[in-house]
N, C-alpha and C positions, 0 to 999 in steps of 0.2 A: 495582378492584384485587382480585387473587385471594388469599384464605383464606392462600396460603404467601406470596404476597409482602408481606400485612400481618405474617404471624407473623416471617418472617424481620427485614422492618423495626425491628418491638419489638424484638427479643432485639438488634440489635446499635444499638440506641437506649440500650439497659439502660447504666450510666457503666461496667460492669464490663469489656464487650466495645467499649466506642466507641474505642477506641484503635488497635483492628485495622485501623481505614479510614484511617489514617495510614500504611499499611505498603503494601504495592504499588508499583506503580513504573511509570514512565511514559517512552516511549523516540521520538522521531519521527526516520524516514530523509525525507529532501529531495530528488527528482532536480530537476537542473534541466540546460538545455541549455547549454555555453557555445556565444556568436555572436559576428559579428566587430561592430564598429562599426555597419557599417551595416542590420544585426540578420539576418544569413544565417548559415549554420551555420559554426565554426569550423574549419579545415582543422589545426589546431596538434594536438600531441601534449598527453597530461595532462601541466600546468603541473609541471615538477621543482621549482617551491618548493613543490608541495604535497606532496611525498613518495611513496612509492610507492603506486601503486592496489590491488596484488596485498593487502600486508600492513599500512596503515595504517587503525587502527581507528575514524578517523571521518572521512576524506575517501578517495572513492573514486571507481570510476567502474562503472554498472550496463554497459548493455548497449554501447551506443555509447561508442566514444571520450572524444566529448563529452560525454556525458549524464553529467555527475558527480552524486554521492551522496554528501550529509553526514547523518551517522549520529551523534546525539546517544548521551551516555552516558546511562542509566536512572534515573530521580532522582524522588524521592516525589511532588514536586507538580510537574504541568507547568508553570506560570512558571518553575520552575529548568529546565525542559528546553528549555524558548523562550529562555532569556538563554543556555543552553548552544552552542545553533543559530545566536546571534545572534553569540555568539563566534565561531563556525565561519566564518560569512559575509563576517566585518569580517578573517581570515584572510586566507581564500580571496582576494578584491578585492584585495588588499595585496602577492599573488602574482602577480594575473590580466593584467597587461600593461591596452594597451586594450579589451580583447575586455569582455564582460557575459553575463551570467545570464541566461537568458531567463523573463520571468514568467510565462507561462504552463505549463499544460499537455499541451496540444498543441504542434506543430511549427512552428518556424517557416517560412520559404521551404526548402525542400531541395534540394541538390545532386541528379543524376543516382546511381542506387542504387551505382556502381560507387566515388562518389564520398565515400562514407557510410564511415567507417572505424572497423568494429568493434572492441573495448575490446581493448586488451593488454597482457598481465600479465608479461613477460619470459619469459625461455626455461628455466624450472624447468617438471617433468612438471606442477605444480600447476598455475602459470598458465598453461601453454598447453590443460589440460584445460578450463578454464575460457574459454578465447581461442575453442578449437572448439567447445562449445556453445553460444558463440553465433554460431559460425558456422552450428551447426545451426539455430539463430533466424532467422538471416538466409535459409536456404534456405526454411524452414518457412511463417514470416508475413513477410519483405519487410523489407528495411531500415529503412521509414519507418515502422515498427510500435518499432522499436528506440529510436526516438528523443521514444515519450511520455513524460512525466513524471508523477509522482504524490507525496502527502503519504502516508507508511506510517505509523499509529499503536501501538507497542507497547504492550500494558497487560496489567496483572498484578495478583490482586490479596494481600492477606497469606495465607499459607499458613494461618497462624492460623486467620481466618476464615473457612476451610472444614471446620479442625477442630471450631470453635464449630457453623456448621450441623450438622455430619454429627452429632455428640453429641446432636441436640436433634429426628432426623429418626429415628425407629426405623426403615423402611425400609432405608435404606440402610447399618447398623451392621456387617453382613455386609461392606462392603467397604474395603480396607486406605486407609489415608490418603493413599496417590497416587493407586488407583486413584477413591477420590470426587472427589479435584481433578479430576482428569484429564475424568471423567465430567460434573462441575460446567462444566468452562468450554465442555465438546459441548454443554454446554445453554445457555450464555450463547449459543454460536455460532447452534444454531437459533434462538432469541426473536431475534439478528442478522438472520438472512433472515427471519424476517417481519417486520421492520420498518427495514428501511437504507432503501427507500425513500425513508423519510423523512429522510436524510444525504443523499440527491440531491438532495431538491429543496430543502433549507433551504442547502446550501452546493456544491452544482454551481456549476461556472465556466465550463467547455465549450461553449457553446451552436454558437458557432460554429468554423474550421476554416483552415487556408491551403489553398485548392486543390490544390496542389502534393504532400500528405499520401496523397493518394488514388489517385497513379499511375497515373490512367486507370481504376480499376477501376470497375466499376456502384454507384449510389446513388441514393438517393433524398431527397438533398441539395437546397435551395435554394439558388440565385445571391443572393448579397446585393449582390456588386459585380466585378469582376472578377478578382478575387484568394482571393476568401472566398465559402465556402460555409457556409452555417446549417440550421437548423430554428425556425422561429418560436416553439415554446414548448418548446423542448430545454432541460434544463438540464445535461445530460452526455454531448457525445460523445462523449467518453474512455471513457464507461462502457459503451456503446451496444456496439453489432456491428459497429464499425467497428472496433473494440480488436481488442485478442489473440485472433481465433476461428479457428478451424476446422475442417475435418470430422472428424479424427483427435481432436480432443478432444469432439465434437459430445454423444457417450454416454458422457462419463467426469465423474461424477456423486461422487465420494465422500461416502456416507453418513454424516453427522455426528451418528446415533444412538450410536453407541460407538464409541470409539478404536480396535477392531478391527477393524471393517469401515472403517472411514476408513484404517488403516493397508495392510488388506486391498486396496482398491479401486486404493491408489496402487502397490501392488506389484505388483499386474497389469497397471497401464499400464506400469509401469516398464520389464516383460518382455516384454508383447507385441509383436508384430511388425504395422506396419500396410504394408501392400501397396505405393500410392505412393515412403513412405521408403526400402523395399526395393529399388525400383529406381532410386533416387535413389544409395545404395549410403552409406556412413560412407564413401569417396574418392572425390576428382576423377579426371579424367580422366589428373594429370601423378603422382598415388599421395600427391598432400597429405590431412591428415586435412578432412572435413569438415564433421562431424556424430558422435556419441559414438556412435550407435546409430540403428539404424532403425526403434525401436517407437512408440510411441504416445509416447511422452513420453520425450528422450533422461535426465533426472533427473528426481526429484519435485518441484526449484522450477520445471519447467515448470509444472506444473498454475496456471493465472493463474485465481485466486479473488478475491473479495471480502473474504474473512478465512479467517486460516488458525488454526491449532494451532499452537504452537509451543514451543521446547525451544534454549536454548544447548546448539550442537554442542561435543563436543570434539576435539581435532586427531584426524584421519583417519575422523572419524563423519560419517554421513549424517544428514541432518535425520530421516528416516522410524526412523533407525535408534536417535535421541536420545529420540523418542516412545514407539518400544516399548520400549527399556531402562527409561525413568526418568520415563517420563509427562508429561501437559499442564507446562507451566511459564506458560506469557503464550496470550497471542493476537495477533494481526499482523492490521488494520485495513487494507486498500487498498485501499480505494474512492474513497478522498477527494480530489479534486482541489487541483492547485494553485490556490492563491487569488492574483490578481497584482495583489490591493491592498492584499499585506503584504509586506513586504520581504524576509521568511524564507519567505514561502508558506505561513502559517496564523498565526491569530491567539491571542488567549489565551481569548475568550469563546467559539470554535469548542473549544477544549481541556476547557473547563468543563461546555459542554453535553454532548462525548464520553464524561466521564469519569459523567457523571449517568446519559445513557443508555445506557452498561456497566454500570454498575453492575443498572440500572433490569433488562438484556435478564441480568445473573447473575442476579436476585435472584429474578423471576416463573416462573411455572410454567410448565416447556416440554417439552410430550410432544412424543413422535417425529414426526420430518415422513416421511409417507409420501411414492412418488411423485407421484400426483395433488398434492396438498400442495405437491410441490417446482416443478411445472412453473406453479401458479398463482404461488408466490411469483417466482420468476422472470418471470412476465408483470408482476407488477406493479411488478419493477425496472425490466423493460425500458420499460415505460408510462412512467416519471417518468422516465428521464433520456432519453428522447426526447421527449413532449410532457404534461412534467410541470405547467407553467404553463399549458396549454389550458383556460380556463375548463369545469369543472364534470364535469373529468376524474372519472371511476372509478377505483377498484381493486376488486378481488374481495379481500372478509374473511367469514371462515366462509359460503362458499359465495353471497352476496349481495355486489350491487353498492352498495358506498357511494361517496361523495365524496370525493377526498382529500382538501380542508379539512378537514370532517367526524372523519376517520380521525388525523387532525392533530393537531387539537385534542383529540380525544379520547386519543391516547397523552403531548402535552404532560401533560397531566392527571394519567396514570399514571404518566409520570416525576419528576412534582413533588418526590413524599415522597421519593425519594429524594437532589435536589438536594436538599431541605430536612435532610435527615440529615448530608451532607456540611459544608453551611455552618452546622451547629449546632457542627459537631467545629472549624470553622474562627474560628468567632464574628464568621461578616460574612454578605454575602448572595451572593457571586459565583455560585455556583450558580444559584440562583434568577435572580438579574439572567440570566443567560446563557439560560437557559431562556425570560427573558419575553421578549427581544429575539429570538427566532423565532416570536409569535403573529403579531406584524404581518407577515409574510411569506406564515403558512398564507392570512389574513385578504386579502391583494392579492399576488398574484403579481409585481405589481412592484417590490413592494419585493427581490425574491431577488437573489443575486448573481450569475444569469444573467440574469436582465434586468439588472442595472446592466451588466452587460458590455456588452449590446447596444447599450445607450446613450453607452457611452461609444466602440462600435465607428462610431456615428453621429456622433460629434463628430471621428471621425479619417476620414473619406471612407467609413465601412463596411469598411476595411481593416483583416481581424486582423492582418497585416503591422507595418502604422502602429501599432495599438495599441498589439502586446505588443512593438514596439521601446520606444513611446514613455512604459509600464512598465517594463520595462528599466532604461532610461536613468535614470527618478526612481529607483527601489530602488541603481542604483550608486551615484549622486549621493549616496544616504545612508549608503552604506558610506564609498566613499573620505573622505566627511568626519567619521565618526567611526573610527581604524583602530584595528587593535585597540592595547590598553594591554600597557607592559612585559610584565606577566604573563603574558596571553594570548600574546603574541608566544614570546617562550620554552618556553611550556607547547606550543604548535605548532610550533615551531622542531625542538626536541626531539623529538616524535611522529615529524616528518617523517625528523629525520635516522637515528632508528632504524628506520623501515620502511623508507627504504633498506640500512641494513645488515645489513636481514631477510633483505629479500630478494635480495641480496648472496650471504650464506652460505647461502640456500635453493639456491639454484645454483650453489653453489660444492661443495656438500656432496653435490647427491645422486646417487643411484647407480641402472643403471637405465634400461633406455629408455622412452620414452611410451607403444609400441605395448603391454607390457609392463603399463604401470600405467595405461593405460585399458580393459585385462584382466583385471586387478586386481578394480579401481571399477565396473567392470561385474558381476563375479562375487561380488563382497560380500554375504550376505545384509543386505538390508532389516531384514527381521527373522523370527527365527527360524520362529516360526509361520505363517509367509506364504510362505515359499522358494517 
């Protein structure tokens, strides 16, 4: 452990300051696919009992149609954000006709790309602003890119206790109290990339894939059966190169040494112009919109990271625009794949161990990542969720080849006192417990839950098809028979009938055409010192 992260531990061990780690807040988004019965993609519009997608604030739907997105409310300790989700799901189901969720990750069988029908917000300038950038998705990376899923973890932690540090850090007394947060969680972000890694291989799901995903394109896939394609010690191909890449984001790097060049970095993709897009044009061929712009990134939630910065927007602000007004507020986790041997897609002991190693990646010493620095830490993501269980795998740390067991074990280690700080304030062991049920994992690769995937892709003909139907099916099984209770019912009933009458009077009310206020939204500064 380094000299500040034992110093920081004491001070907020002290009974004065332990109250702070009670405050934070904790938030998880869901995608998951709807399918039909026989686990193919759904052809149906978003469910009208679940309310409108455009303005209901925790059922929506991301990229695709289908691909809906429950969005827990913020709440101190994650078990209330898991029984939150758990709410959400016992909804959902109760809405969902016979159609199911699909548990996984990846995709299932996919329709012909024509056939794939991207997300729509009704005919307010908002939602169709929103309708075309992902239409500009769909031109960019491929419809079946649209339709991955993932676990987003929101975390925050009390404001308080960055006041506590900054008071007790001479160094940093020079700087105003947002801009230390703001600064603090750039650092939580770096000690993140050097060590997520380790979130791939302890809870990667991915190993393998439905053919069908891949639309012909080149890979370096193995045949498991005739329907699915794998990697023998892959634990994430969600996370791999097969995800969100390509050459217009190839050099777009944002620098998470200070909020300025991160803020900086993303306003010059936002602006630039990339060649290909250009002749691609923002219209079709019949003058429909189809694409917001033709630079490098048509918004800043393209930028597909691992974890971001982040800031609640307010109405008519940009995200980029929320961070330089009013600074860090959380950070946004998504790496994490869906897990499809829990019913909501993450568990509560994957919660415990997150919340330990955030904690563990704010609290330790994190100088700047140069480039060299960034292109190693990046090898050594790419190394574990492509052949992260390959016996006697490397990674590179400070410039040497260690072991990832090795490397494993050894940050288990470093994140201990920190689980052990958390469950002192909580007066049980969950932390810790959570923590020790990922040694057996570093210790045999087969214990991960990409290999249990694999195994249990063996029990179903090697078919991901079969599997993640036959996932599916168990996780409905246990909605429909617990649905939700009176409360729940009304408490969503209610959400639902006011987002439609949001969005209702959002097009009823405005004024204005699109071409107009995607002219607008284009010409907005980002933020002032970046124009």
């Amino acid at each position: 452990m380094s000299t500040l992260l034992t110093r920081r531990l004491a001070l907020l061990a002290e009974e004065r300051h332990r109250d702070v780690l009670r405050g934070g807040l904790r938030g998880i988004e869901r995608e998951t696919l709807r399918v039909q019965p026989d686990g193919h993609l759904a052809r149906t519009p978003h469910p009208a009992g679940w309310g409108s997608a455009l303005t209901h604030p925790e059922i929506t739907t991301d990229y695709a149609e289908t691909l809906a997105e429950f969005i827990t409310p913020a709440e101190n300790d994650i078990a209330t954000t898991l029984d939150k989700l758990d709410g959400i799901h016992r909804f959902a189901y109760s809405k969902l006709g016979d159609e199911l969720l699909w548990s996984e990750s990846m995709p299932c069988q996919l329709p012909a790309e024509e056939d794939i029908q991207i997300a729509w917000y009704g005919k307010s300038n908002l939602g169709m602003l929103k309708h075309v950038y992902r239409r500009g998705l769909a031109l960019r990376y491929g419809k079946a890119m649209q339709c991955i899923a993932g676990i987003h973890y929101n975390y925050s932690l009390d404001e308080r206790l960055w006041r506590i540090l900054a008071e007790h850090e001479p160094a940093t007394r020079q700087l105003t109290p947002v801009a230390y947060q703001s600064e603090a969680y750039l650092a939580l972000i770096r000690n993140f990339r050097r060590n997520s890694w380790l979130l791939m291989y302890l809870f990667g799901t991915s190993p393998a894939l439905n053919s069908s995903f891949l639309r012909g394109r080149p890979h370096k896939l193995e045949a498991l059966s005739a329907d699915t394609l794998y990697l023998p010690h892959a634990t994430s191909l969600r996370m791999s190169d097969l995800g969100y890449q390509n050459d217009a984001q190839s050099g777009l790097r944002p620098h998470e040494n200070s909020l300025d060049s991160y803020v900086a970095t993303l306003t010059r993709a936002v602006n630039q112009p990339y060649e290909p897009y250009q002749k691609i044009g923002t219209r079709d061929a019949n003058g429909e919109w189809q694409q917001l712009s033709t630079n490098v990134i048509q918004i800043e939630n393209e930028y597909y990271s691992t974890i971001r910065p982040k800031r609640v927007i307010r109405t008519g602000e940009r995200p980029i625009q929320a961070l330089c007004n009013r600074g860090v507020q959380y950070i946004e986790v998504r790496c994490l794949d869906v897990d499809p041997f829990e019913p909501v897609g993450v568990g509560l002991a994957t919660g415990r161990f997150l919340d330990a190693f955030l904690l563990y990646c704010a609290l330790e010493e994190s100088p700047a990542i140069d480039e060299e620095e960034g292109e190693i830490l990046a090898r050594n993501f790419a190394r574990t969720v492509k052949e992260g269980r390959r016996p006697g795998l490397t990674l590179t740390r400070d410039g040497q080849e260690i072991a990832l067991r090795a490397w494993g074990e050894d940050l288990l280690e470093r994140i201990r006192p920190a689980a052990e700080l958390l469950d002192a304030l909580r007066g049980d062991t969950q932390h810790a417990d959570a923590l020790a049920q990922q040694a057996p994992k570093l210790a045999d690769p087969e214990r991960t839950p990409s290999a249990a995937v694999l195994r249990e892709l063996a029990r179903h003909g090697n078919s991901f098809a079969a599997f993640g139907l036959a996932q599916s099916q168990r996780h409905a099984a246990y909605f429909r028979s617990h649905p939700p209770n009176p409360e729940q019912e009304a408490h969503f009933g209610a959400l639902a009938a006011t987002s439609v009458a949001e969005q209702a009077e959002l097009e009823r009310t405005q004024t204005g055409s699109f071409d107009d206020y995607v002219k607008a939204y284009r010409a907005s500064n980002l933020c002032p010192n970046h124009a």
